[in-house]
C-alpha positions, 0 to 999 in steps of 0.5 A, spaced: 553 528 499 550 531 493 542 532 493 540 526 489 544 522 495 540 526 499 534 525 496 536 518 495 536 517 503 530 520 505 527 515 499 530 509 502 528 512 510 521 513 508 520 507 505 524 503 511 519 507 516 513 505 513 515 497 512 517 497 519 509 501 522 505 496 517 509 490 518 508 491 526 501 492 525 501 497 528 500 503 523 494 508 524 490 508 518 493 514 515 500 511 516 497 505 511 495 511 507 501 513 507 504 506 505 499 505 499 501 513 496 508 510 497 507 504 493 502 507 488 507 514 487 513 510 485 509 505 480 508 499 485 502 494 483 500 488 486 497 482 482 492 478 485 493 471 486 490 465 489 490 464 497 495 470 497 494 476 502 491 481 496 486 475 494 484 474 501 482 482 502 478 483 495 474 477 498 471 480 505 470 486 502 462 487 501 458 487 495 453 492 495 448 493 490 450 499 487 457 495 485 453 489 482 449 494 478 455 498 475 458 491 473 451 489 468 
């Protein structure tokens, strides 16, 4: 097995294991942090669409004065 396999494998491990803690809903908040470094390490985005699960997320997040301010 070469390096580059290796490497390969343990890429492919990695991103199993955390689908696998995150889809159980049982990951720690580090273990999500994890995931999110992940995605953002590899050039994963994610686009927001209408009734999807990121959509969803965005709007229970609270508005706070300061980020209504930075907006104008």
């Amino acid at each position: 097995m070469t390096e580059k396999d290796l490497l390969e494998l343990l890429h492919e491990s990695v991103a199993k294991d955390l689908l696998v803690r995150v889809q159980s809903g049982e990951a720690s908040p580090a273990e999500l942090n994890a995931a999110i470094k992940f995605l953002k390490d590899n050039g994963i985005e994610a686009l927001q669409k209408e009734d999807s699960p990121l959509a969803q997320l965005a709007g229970a997040l609270p508005v706070f004065e300061e980020d209504i301010r930075d907006v104008n």
